[in-house]
DRENDO-1510 file (C-alpha; in Angstrom, 1 decimal, always signed):
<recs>
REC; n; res; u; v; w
REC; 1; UNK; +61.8; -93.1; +226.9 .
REC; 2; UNK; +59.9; -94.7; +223.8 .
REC; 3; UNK; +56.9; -93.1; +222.2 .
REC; 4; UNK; +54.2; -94.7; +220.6 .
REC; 5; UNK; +53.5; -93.5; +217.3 .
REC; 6; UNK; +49.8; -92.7; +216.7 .
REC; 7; UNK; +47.2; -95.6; +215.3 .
REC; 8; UNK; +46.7; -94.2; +212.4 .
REC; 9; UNK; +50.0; -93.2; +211.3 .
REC; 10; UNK; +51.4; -95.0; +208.0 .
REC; 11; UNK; +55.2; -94.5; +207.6 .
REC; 12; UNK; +56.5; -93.7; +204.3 .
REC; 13; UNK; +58.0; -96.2; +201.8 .
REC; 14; UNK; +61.7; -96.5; +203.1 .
REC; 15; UNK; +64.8; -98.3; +201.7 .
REC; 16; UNK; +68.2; -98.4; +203.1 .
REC; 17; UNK; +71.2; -96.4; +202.1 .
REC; 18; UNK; +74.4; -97.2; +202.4 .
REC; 19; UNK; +74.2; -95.7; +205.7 .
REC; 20; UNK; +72.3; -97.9; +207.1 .
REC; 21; UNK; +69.8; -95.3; +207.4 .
REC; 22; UNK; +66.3; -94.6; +205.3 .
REC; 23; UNK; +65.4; -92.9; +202.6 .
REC; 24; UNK; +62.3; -91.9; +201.7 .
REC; 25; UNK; +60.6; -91.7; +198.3 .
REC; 26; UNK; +57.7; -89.8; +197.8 .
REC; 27; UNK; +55.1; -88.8; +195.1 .
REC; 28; UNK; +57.4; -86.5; +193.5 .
REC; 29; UNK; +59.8; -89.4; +192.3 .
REC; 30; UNK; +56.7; -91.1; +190.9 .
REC; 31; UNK; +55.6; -88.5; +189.5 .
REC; 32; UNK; +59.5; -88.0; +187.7 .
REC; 33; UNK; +59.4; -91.2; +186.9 .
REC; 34; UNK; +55.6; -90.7; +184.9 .
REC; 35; UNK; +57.0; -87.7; +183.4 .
REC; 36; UNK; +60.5; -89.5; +181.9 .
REC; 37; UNK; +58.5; -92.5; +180.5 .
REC; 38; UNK; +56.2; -90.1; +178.4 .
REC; 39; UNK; +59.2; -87.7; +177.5 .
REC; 40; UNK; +60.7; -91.2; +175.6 .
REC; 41; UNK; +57.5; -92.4; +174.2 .
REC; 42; UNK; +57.4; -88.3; +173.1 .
REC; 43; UNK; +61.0; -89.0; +171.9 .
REC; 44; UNK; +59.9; -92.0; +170.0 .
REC; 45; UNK; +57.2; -90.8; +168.2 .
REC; 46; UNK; +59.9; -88.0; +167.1 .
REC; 47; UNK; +62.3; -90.4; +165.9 .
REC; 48; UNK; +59.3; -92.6; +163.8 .
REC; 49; UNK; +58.3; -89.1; +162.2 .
REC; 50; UNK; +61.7; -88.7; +161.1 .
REC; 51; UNK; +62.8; -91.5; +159.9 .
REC; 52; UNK; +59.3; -91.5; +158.0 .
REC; 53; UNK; +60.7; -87.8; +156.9 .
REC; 54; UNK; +63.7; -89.6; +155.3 .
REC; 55; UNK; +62.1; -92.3; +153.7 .
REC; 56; UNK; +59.7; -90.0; +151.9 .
REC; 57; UNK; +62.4; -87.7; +150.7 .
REC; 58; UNK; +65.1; -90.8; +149.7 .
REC; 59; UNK; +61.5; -91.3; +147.6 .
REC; 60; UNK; +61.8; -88.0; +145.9 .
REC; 61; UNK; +65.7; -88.2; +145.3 .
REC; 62; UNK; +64.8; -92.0; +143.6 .
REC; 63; UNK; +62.2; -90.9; +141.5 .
REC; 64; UNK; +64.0; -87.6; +140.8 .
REC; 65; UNK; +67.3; -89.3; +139.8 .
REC; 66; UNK; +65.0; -91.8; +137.4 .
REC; 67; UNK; +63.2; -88.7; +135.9 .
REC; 68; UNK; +66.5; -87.1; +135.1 .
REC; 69; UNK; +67.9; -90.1; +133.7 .
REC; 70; UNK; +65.0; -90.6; +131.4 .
REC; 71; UNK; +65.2; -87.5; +130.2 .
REC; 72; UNK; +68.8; -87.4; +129.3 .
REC; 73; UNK; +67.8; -90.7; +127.5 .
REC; 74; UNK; +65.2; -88.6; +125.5 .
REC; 75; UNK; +67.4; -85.5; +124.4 .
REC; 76; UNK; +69.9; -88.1; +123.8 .
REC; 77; UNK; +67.6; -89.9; +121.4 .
REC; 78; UNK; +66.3; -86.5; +120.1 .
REC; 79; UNK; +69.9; -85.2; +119.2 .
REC; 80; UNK; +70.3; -88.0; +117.3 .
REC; 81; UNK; +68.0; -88.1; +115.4 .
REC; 82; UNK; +68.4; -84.5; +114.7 .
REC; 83; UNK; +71.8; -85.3; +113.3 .
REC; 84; UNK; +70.7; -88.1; +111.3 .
REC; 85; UNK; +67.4; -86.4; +109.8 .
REC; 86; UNK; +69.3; -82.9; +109.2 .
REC; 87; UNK; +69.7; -83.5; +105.6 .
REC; 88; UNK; +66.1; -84.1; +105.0 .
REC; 89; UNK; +64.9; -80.7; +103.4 .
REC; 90; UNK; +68.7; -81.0; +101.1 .
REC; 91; UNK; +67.9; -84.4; +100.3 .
REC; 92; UNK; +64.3; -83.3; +99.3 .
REC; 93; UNK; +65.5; -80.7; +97.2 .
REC; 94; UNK; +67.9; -83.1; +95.5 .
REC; 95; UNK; +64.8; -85.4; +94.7 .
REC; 96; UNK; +63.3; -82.9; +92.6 .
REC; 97; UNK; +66.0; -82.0; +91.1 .
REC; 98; UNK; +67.0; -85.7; +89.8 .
REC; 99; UNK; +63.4; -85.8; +88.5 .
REC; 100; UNK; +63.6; -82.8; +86.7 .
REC; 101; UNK; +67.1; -84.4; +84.9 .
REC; 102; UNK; +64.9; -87.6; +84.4 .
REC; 103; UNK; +62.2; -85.6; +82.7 .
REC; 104; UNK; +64.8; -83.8; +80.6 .
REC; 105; UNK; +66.4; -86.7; +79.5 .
REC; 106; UNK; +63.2; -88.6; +78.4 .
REC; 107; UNK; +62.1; -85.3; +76.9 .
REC; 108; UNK; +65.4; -85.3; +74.2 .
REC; 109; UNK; +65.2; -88.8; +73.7 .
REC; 110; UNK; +61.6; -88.6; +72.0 .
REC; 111; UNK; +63.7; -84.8; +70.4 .
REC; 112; UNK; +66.4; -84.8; +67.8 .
REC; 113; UNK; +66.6; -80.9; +69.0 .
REC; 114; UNK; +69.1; -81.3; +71.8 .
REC; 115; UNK; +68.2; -77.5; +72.9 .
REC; 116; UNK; +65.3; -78.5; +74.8 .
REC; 117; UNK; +68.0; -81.1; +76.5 .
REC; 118; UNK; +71.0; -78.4; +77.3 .
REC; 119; UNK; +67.7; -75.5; +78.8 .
REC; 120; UNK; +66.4; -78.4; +80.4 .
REC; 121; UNK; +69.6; -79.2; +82.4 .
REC; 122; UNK; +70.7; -76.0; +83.0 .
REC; 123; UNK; +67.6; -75.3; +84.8 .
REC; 124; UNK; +68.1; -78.6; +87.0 .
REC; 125; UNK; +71.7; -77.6; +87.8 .
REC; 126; UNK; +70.6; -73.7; +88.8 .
REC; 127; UNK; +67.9; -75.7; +90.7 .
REC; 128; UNK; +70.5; -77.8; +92.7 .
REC; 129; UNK; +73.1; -74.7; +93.5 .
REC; 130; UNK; +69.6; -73.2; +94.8 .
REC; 131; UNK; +69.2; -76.3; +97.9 .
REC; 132; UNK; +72.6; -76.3; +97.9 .
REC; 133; UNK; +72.4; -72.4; +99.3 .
REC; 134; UNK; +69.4; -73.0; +101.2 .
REC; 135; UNK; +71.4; -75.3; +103.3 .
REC; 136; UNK; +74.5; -72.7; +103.7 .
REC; 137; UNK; +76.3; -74.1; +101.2 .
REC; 138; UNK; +77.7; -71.4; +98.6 .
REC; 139; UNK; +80.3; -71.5; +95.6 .
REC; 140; UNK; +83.7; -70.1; +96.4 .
REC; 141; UNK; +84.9; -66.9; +94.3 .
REC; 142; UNK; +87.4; -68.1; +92.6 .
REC; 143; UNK; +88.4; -66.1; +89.2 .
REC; 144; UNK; +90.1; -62.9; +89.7 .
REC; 145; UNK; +90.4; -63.2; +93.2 .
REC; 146; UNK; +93.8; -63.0; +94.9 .
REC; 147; UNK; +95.2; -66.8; +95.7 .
REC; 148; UNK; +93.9; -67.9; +99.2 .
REC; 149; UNK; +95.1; -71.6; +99.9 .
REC; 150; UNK; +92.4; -71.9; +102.5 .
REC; 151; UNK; +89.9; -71.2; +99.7 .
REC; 152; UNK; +91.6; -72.2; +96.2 .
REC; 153; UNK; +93.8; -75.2; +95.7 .
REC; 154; UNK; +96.2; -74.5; +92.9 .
REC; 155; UNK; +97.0; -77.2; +90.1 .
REC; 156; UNK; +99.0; -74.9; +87.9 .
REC; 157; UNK; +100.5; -71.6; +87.2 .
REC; 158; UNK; +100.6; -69.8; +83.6 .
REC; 159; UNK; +101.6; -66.5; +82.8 .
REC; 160; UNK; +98.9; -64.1; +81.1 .
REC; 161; UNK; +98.7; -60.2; +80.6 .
REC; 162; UNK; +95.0; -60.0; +81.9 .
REC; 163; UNK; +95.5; -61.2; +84.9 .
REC; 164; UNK; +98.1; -59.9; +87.8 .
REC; 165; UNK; +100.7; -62.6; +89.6 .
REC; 166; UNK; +99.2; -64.5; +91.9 .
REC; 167; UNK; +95.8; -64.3; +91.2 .
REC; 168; UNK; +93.3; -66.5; +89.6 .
REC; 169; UNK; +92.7; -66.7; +86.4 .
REC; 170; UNK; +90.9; -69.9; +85.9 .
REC; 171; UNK; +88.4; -72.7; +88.4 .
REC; 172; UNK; +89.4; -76.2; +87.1 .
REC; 173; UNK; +86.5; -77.3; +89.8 .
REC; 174; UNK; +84.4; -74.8; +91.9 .
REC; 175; UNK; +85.0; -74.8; +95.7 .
REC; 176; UNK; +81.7; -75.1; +98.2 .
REC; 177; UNK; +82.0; -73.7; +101.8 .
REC; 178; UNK; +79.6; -74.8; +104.1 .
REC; 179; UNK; +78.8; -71.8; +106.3 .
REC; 180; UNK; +82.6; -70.5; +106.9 .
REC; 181; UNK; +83.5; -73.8; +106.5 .
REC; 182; UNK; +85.3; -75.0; +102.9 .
REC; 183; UNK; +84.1; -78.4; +102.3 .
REC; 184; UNK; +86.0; -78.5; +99.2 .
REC; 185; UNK; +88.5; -76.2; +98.4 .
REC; 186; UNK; +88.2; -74.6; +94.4 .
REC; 187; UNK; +91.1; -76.0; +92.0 .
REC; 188; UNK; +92.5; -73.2; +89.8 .
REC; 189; UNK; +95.2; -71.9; +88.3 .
REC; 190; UNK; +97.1; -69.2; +89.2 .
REC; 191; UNK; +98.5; -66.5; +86.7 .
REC; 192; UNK; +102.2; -65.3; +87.3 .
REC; 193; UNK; +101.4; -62.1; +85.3 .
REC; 194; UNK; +102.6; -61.4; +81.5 .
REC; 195; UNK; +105.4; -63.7; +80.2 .
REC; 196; UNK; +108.7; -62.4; +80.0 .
REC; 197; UNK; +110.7; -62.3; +76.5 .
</recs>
């Protein structure tokens, strides 16, 4: 026996399974369906703030990569110049000095009394072992010191009774070190002690 459904009954949207049968969908599939689409705009706006995020900091890297580079170029440049500059206050010194010799010079040529000349030089060469030293560079002992060949090149041997063997007893040239380095070893020579008869 049929029934009639009321008038005002509305059936439900329905679509076939593979049944055969319905199956209804309600408001809580739309609903679902609201709620995915603004989880992926939600996800989207994520994903622009990120990549947005990176850009900004592959900005930084850039810029902080260019800053480094520019200032290795700079200490470069300044280390340089260091090195070619560093023998400024020497070469000052040395300036001076050669116009005191000048001064000297002029001063014995308008003299027949050479003593002016040989105080006036003497002064200029204690004034050039004084820049010398206030650049670290300083005489080697030489005389009467026990034979070092990293200090003292010898050029001869003689025998004397004021002096012991192997020791100097005479600087052909004086030796400069440079700090603790020798720049230019002393030549001497080198007494083997009294002769023998």
């Amino acid at each position: 026996m049929n029934e009639k459904a009321p008038e005002n009954f509305k059936p439900d949207r329905a679509s076939p399974d593979s049944s055969g049968t319905a199956e209804t969908i309600g408001f809580e599939d739309f609903d679902r369906d609201l709620s995915e689409n603004t989880d992926s705009a939600s996800e989207m706006s994520e994903l622009e703030q990120v990549k947005c995020a990176l850009a900004e900091s592959e900005k930084r890297v850039l810029i902080a990569a260019a800053d480094l580079e520019n200032f290795r170029k700079r200490a470069s440049r300044n280390a340089q110049e260091s090195v070619k500059y560093a023998s400024l206050p020497v070469m000052n010194g040395l300036l001076e000095s050669a116009d005191n010799l000048n001064r000297a010079i002029e001063a014995a040529e308008n003299d027949s009394d050479r003593t002016a000349l040989l105080v006036g030089v003497k002064m200029v060469a204690d004034q050039i072992l004084e820049i010398l030293k206030s650049g670290g560079c300083q005489p080697i002992a030489a005389v009467g010191q026990p034979f070092d060949p990293n200090l003292h090149e010898a050029v001869q041997m003689q025998a004397s009774a004021d002096f012991p063997p192997n020791t100097v007893m005479a600087e052909i040239r004086t030796g400069y070190l440079l700090h603790e380095r020798v720049i230019r070893p002393a030549q001497v020579i080198i007494s083997t002690g009294p002769a023998r008869h």
